[in-house]
N, CA, C and O atoms as a GROMACS GRO file, in nm:
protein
  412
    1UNK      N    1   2.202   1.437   2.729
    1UNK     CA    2   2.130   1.371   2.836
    1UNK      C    3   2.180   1.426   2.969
    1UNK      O    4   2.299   1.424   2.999
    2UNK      N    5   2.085   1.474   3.047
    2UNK     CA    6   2.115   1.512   3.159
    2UNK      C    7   2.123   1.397   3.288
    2UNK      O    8   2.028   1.320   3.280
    3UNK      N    9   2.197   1.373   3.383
    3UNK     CA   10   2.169   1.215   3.419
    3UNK      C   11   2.198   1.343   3.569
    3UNK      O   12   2.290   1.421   3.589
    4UNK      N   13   2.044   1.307   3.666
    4UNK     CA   14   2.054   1.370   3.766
    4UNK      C   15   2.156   1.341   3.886
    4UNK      O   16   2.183   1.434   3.962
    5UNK      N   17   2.209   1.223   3.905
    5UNK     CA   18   2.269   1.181   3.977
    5UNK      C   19   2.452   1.185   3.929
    5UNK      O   20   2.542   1.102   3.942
    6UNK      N   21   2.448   1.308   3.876
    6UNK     CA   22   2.645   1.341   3.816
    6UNK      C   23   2.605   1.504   3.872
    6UNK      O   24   2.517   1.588   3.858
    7UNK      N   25   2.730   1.485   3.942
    7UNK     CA   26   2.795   1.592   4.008
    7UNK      C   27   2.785   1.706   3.958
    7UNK      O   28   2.857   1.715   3.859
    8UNK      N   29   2.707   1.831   3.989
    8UNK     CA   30   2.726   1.951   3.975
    8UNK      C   31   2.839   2.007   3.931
    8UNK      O   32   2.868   2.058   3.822
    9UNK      N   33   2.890   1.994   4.015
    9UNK     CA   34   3.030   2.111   4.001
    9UNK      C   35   3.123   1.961   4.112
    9UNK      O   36   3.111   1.933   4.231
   10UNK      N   37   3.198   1.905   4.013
   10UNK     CA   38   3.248   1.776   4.069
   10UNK      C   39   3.416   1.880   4.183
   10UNK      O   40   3.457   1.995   4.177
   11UNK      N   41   3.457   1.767   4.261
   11UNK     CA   42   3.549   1.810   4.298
   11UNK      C   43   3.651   1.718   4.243
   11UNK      O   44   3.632   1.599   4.270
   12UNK      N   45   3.775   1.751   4.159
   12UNK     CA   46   3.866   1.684   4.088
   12UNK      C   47   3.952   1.620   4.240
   12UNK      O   48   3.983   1.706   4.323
   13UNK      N   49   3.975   1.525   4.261
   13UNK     CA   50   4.043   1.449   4.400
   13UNK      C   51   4.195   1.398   4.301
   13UNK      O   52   4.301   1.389   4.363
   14UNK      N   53   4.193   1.375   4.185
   14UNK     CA   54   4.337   1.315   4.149
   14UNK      C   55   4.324   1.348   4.028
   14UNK      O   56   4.210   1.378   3.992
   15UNK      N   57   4.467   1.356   3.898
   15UNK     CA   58   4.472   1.363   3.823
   15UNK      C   59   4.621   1.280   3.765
   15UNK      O   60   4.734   1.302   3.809
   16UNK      N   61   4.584   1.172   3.645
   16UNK     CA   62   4.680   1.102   3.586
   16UNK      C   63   4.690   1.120   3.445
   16UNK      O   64   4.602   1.092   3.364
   17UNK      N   65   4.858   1.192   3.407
   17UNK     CA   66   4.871   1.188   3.262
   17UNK      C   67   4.948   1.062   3.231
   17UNK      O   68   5.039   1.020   3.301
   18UNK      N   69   4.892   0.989   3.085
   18UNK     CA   70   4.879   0.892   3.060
   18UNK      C   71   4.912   0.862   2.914
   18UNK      O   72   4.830   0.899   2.830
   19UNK      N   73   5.019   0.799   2.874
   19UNK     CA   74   5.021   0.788   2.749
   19UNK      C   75   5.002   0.666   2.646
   19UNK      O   76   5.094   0.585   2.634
   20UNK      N   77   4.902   0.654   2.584
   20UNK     CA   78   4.874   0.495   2.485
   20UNK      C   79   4.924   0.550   2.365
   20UNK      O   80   4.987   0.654   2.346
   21UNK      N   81   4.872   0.434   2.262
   21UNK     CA   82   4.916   0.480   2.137
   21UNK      C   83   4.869   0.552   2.013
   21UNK      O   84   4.892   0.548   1.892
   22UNK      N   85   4.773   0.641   2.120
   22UNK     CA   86   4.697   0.757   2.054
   22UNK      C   87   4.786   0.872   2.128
   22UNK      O   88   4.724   0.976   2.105
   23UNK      N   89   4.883   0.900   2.193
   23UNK     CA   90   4.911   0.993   2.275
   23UNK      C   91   4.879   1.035   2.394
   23UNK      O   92   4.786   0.975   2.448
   24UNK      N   93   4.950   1.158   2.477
   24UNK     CA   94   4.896   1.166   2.613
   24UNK      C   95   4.746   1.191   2.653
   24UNK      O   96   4.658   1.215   2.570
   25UNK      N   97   4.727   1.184   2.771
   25UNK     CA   98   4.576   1.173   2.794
   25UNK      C   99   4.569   1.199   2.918
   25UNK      O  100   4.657   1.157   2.994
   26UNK      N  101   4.476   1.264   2.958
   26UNK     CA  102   4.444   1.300   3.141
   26UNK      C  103   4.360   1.225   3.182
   26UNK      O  104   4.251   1.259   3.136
   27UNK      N  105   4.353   1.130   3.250
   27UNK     CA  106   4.257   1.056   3.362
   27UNK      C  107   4.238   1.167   3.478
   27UNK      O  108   4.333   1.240   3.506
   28UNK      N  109   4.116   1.179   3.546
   28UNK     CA  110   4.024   1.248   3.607
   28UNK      C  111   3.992   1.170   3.727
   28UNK      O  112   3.927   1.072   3.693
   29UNK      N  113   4.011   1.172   3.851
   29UNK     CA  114   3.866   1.113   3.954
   29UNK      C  115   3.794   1.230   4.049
   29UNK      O  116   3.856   1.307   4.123
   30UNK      N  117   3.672   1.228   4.033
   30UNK     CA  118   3.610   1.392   4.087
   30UNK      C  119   3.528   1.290   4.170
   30UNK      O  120   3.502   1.170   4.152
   31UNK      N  121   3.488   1.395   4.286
   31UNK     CA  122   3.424   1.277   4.422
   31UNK      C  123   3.378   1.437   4.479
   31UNK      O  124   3.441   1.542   4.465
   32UNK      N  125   3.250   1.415   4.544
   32UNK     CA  126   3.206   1.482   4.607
   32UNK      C  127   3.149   1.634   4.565
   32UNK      O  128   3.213   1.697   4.481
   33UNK      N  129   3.026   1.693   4.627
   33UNK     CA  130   2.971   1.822   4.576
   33UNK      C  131   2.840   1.778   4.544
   33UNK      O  132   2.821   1.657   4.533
   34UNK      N  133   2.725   1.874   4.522
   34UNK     CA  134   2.592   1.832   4.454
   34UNK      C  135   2.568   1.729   4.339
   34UNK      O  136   2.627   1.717   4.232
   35UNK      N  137   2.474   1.665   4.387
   35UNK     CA  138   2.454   1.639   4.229
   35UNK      C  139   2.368   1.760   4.171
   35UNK      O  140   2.339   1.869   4.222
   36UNK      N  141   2.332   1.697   4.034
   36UNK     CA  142   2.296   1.798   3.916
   36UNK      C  143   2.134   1.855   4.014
   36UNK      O  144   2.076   1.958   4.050
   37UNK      N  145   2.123   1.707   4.020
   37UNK     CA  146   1.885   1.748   4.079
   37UNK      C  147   1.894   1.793   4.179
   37UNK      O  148   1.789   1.836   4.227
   38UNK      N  149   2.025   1.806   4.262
   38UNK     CA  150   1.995   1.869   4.414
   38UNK      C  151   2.035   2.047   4.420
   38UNK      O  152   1.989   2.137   4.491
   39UNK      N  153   2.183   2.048   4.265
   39UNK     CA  154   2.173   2.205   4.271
   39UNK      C  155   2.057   2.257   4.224
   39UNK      O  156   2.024   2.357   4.287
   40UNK      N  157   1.952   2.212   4.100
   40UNK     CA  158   1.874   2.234   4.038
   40UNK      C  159   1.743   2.302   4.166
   40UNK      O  160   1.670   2.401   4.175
   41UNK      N  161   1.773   2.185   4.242
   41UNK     CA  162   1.618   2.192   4.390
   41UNK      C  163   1.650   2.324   4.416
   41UNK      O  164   1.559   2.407   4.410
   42UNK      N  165   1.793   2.368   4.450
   42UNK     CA  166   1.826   2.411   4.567
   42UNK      C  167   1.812   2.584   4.516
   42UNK      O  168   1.759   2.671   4.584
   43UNK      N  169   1.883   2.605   4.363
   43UNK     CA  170   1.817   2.689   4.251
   43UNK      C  171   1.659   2.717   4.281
   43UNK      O  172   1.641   2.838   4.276
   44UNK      N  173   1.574   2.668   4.302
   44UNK     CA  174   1.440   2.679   4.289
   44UNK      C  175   1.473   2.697   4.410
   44UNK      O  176   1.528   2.807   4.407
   45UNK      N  177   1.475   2.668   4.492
   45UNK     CA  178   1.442   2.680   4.640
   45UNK      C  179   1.501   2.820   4.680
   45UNK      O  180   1.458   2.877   4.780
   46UNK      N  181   1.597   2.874   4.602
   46UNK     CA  182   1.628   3.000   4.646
   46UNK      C  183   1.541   3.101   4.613
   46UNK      O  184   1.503   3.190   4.688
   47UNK      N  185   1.494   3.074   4.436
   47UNK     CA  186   1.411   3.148   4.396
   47UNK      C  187   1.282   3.126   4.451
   47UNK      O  188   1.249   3.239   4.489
   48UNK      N  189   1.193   3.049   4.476
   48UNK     CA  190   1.064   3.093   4.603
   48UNK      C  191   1.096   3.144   4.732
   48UNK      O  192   1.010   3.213   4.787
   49UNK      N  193   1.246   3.113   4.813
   49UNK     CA  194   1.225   3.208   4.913
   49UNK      C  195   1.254   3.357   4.903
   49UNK      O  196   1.234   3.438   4.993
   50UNK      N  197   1.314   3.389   4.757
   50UNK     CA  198   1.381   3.524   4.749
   50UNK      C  199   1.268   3.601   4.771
   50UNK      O  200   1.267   3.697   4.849
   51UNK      N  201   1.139   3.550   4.682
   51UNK     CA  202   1.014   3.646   4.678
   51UNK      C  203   0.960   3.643   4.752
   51UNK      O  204   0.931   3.540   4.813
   52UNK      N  205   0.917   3.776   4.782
   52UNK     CA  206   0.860   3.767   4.961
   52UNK      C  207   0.676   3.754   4.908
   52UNK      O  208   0.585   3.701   4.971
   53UNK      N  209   0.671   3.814   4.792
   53UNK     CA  210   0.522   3.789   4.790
   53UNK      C  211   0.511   3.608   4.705
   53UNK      O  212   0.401   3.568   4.665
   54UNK      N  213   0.603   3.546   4.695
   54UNK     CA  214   0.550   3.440   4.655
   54UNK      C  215   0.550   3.335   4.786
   54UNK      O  216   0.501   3.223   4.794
   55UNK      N  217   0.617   3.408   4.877
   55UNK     CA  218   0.654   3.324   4.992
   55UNK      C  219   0.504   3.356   5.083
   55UNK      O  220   0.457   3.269   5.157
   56UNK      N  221   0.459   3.447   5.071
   56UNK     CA  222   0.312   3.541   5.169
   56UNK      C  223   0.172   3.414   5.123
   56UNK      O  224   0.100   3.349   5.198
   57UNK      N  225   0.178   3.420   4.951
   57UNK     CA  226   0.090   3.381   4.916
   57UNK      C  227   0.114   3.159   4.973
   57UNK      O  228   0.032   3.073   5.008
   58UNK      N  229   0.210   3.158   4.959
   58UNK     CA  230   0.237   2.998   4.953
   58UNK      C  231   0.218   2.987   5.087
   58UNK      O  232   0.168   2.876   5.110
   59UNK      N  233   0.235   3.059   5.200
   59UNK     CA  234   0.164   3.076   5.327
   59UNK      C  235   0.050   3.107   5.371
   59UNK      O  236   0.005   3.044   5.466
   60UNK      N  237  -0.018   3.205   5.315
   60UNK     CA  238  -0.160   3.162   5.296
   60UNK      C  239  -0.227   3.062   5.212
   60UNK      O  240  -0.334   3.022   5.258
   61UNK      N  241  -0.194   3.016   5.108
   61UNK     CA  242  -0.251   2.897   5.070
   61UNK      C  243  -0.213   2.824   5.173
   61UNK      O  244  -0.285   2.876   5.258
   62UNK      N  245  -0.133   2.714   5.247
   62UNK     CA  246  -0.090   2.682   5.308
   62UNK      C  247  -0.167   2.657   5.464
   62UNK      O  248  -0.176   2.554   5.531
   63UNK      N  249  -0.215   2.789   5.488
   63UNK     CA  250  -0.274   2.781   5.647
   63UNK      C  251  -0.452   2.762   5.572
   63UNK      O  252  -0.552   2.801   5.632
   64UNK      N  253  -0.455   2.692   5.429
   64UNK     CA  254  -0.604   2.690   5.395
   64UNK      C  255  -0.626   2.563   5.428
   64UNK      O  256  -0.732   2.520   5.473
   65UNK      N  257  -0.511   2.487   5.402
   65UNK     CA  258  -0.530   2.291   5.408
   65UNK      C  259  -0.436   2.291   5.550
   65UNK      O  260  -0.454   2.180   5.600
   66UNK      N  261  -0.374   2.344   5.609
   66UNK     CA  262  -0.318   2.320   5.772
   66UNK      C  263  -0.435   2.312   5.855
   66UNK      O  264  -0.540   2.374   5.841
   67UNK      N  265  -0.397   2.210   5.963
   67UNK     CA  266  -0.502   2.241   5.999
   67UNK      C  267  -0.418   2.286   6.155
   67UNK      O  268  -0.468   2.281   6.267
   68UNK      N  269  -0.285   2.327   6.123
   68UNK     CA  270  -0.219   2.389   6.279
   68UNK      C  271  -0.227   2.504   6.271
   68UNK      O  272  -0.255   2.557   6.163
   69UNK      N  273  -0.205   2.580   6.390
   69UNK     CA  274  -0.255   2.736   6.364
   69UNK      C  275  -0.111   2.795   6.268
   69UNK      O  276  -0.012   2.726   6.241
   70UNK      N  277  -0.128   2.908   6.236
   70UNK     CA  278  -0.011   2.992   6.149
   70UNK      C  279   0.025   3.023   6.228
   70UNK      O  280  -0.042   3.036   6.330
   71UNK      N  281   0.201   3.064   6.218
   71UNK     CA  282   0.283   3.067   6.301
   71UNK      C  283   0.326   2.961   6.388
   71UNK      O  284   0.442   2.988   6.421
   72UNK      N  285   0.288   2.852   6.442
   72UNK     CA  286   0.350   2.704   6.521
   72UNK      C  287   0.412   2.665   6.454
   72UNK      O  288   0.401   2.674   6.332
   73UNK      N  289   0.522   2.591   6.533
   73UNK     CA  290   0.646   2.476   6.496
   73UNK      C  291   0.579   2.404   6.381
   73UNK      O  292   0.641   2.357   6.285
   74UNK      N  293   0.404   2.396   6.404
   74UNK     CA  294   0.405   2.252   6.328
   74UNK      C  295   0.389   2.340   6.177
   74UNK      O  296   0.436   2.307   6.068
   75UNK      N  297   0.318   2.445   6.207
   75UNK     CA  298   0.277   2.496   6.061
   75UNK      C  299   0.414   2.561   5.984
   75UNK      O  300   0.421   2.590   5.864
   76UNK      N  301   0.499   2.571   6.066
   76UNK     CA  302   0.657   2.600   6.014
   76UNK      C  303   0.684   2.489   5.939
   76UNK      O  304   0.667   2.468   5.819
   77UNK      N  305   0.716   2.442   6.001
   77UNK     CA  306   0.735   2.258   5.988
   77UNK      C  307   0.671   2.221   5.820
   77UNK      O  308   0.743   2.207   5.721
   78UNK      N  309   0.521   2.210   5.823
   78UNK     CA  310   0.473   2.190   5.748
   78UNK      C  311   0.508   2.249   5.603
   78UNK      O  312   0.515   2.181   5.501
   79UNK      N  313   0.534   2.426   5.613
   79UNK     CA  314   0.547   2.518   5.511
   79UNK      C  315   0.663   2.448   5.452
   79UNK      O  316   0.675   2.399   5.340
   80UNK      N  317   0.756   2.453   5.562
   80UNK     CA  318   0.919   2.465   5.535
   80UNK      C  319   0.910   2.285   5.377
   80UNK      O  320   0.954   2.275   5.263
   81UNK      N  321   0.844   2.205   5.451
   81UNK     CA  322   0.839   2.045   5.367
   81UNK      C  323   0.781   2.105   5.233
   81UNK      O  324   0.842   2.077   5.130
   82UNK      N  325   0.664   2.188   5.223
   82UNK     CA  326   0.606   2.221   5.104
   82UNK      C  327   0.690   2.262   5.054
   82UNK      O  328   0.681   2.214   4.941
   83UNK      N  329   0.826   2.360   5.057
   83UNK     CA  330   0.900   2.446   4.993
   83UNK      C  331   0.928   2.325   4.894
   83UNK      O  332   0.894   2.297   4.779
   84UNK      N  333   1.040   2.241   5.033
   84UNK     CA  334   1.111   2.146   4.969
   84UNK      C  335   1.043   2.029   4.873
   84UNK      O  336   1.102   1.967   4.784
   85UNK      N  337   0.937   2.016   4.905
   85UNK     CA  338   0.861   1.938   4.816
   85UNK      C  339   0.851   1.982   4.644
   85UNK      O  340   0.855   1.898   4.554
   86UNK      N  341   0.834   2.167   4.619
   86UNK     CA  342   0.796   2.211   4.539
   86UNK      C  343   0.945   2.239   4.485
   86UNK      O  344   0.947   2.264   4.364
   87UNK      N  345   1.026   2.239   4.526
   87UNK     CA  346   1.180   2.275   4.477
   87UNK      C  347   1.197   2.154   4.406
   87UNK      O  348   1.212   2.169   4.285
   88UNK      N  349   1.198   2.016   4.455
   88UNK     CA  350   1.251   1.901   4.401
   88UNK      C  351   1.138   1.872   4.268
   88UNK      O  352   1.167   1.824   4.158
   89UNK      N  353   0.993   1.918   4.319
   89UNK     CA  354   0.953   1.877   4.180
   89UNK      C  355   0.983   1.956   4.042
   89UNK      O  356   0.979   1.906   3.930
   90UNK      N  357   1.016   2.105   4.078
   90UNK     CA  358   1.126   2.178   3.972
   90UNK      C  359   1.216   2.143   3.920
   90UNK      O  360   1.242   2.188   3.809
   91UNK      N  361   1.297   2.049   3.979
   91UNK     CA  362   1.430   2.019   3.968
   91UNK      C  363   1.397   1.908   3.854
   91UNK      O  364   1.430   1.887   3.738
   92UNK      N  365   1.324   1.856   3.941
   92UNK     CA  366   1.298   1.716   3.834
   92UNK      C  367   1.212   1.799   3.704
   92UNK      O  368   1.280   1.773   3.605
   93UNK      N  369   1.135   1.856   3.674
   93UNK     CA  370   1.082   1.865   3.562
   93UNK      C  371   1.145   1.953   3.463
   93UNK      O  372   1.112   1.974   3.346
   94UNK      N  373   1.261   2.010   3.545
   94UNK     CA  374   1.348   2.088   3.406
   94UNK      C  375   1.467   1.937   3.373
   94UNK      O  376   1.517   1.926   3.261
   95UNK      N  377   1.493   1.851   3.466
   95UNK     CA  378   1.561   1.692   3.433
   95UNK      C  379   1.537   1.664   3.298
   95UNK      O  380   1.615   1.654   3.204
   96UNK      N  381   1.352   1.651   3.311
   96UNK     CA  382   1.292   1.595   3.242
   96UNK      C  383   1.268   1.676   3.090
   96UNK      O  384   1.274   1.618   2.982
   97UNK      N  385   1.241   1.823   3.107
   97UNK     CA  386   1.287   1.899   2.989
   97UNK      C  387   1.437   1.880   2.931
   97UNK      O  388   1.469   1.904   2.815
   98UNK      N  389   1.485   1.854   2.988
   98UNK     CA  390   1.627   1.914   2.913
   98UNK      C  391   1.647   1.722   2.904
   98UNK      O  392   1.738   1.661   2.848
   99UNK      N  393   1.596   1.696   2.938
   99UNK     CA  394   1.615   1.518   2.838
   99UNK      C  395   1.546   1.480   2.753
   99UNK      O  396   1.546   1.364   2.714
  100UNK      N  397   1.447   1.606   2.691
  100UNK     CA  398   1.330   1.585   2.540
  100UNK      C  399   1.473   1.582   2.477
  100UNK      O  400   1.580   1.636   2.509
  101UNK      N  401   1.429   1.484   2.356
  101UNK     CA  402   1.479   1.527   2.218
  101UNK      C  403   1.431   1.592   2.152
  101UNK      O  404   1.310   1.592   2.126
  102UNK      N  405   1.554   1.698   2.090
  102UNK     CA  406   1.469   1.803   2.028
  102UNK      C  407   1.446   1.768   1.842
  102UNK      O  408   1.493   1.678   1.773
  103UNK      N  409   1.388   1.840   1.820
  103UNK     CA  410   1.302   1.743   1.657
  103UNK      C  411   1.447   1.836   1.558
  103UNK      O  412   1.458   1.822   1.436
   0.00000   0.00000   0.00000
C-alpha cells in the first residue's frame, strides 16, 4: 500500500536503541522532506517540462481555450497552473495504480 501522505525520502531527526524481551531494537523518528504524491507530482512535472515539444504543443493547446493573449503574465500564469494541475493528477493515478491488488 502506497499511503501518499509518508515521506519520500524521510529525514531520520533521532535514533533509540532499545532493548525488550525479544532483544535490541532501533526506534526511528524521521520528520520532514516530500511526501510520496508531491515527489511523484514533482517527477512528472520534470518530465513535461524536460520536453520541449511536449511543452510547444501543451502551449498551443493552451492559447486554444485562453482567452489571454500568448505570451502575458496571465497566459503564463495560466500554463504554469495547467502544468501543475497535470503533474498532481499523475501523481495521483500512479497512487492509485500501485494500490491495485494484484490477482
Amino acid at each position: 500500500m502506497t499511503d501518499p501522505s509518508e515521506l519520500a525520502y524521510p529525514k531520520i531527526v533521532s535514533t533509540t536503541t532499545r532493548n525488550d524481551r525479544h532483544g535490541p531494537y532501533v526506534d526511528t523518528h524521521s520528520s520532514g522532506g516530500l511526501t510520496k504524491r508531491e515527489h511523484f507530482a514533482a517527477m512528472a512535472m520534470q518530465g513535461l517540462l524536460a520536453d520541449r515539444r511536449t511543452m510547444t504543443d501543451l502551449g498551443e493547446v493552451f492559447a486554444t481555450v485562453s482567452s489571454h493573449e500568448h505570451g502575458s503574465k496571465e497566459f503564463t500564469a495560466g500554463l504554469r497552473k495547467l502544468i501543475s494541475v497535470m503533474s498532481i493528477a499523475h501523481a495521483d493515478a500512479l497512487i492509485a495504480e500501485l494500490n491495485k491488488e494484484t490477482p
